[in-house]
Structure formats: C-alpha cells, structure tokens
N, C-alpha and C positions, 0 to 999 in steps of 0.2 A: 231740583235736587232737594233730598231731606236734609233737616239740622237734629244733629243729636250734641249732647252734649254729658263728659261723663267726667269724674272727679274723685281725688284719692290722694293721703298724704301718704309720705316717705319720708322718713326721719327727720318730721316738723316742719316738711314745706310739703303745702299743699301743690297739687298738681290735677290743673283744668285743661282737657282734653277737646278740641271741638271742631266738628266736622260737616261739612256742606254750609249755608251762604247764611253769614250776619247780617242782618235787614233791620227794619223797624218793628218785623213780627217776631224777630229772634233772638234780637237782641237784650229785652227784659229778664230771656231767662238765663242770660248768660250775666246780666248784672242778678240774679238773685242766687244764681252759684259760688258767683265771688264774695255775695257779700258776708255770709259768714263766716269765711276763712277768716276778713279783718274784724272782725269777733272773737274767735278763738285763738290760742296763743301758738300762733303760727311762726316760723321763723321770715318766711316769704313765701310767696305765690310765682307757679309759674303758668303761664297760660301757652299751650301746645297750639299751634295753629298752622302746621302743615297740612293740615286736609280740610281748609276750609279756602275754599272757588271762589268765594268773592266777598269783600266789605261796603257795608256805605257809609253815611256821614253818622248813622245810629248808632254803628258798631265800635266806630272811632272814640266815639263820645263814652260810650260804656265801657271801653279800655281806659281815655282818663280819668273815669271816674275814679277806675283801678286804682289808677297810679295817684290820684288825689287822698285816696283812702289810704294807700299805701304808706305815704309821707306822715299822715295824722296818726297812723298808728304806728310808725316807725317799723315798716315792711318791705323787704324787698318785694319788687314787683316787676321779673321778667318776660315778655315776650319769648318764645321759641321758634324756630320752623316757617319762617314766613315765607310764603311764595311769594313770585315775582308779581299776583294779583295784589295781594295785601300789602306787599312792601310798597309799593308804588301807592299805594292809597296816604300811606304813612307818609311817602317820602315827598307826595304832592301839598301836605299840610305841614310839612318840614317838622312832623312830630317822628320820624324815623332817628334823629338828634336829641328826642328828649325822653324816650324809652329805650329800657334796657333788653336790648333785642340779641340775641344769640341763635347760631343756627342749628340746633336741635335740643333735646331737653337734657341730657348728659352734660353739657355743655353751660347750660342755664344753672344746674343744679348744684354744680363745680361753682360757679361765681357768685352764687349764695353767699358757698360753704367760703370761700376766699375775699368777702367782701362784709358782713356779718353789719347788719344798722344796729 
C-alpha cells in the first residue's frame, strides 16, 4: 500500500491527513509535516488517521514526538479516526491513555475549540 500524506488549516488548527502504512520509511515525512505547524501560530493540530492500515514502533514514536512538541509549545494535539489496527498499537503501549484521541476529525476540532491550552 502507498503513503500519502496531505495537510491544511481551518480556523488556526492545522489539519494532517494520512493514508496507507506508518513505517520507518514514512514516518520522517510525517514528523516533517508536523513540524512546522509547532512553528507557526497554530491553535492545535489534528492528525486524521482513518485511512492509515497499519503503524509500527516508528510511527508511535513520531506521534510523541507530536505530543512532546505540543506541550513545549502549548498546542493542542489530537489524534482522530483511529482504526482498530492503530488503536491497538496505541493501546498495546498504553499510550491510547495519554493521547487525545477522538473518533473523527469534527469531533477533534470541537475539543480544540472547548478546551483552548
């Protein structure tokens, strides 16, 4: 399966879309998409990830990194759409408890706006 990965704000929070499998080859460009959002003056990040088949220990790692950069820069940083492949990746390193995971991006973008760092 291909990885695409596409990206676009919406009223100050950025929104990262990504689709087919986080690896160790796909996962750099998914940490080089995020990283400028905690750069620019974003309210929070959401990262879309119902269309992505499969994660491994790469992909996990470059979502904390998210949520590390998140905190430093005082940013929300939502998860959306997780399948039952991802979520259980998450929920095997009991980091499903330490991300903010919602089940679709309407839903993400709501707890933003009702949660504001």
């Amino acid at each position: 399966m291909g990885f695409t990965i596409s990206s676009s704000e919406k009223d100050g929070i950025a929104l990262v879309n990504v689709e087919g499998e986080i690896d160790m080859f796909t996962s750099p460009n998914l940490r080089d998409t995020l990283l400028p959002f905690f750069k620019k003056k974003t309210e929070g990040i959401v990262v879309d990830l119902s269309l992505v088949s499969f994660m491994d220990s790469s992909g996990i790692a470059t979502l904390v990194e998210g949520l590390q950069w998140s905190k430093k820069e005082k940013r929300a940083f939502v998860l959306s759409g997780l399948g039952k492949t991802v979520f259980n990746a998450l929920s095997l390193t009991k980091l499903d408890n330490v991300f903010t995971i919602k089940k679709n991006i309407q839903e993400a973008l709501d707890w933003i706006s009702e949660h504001p760092v």
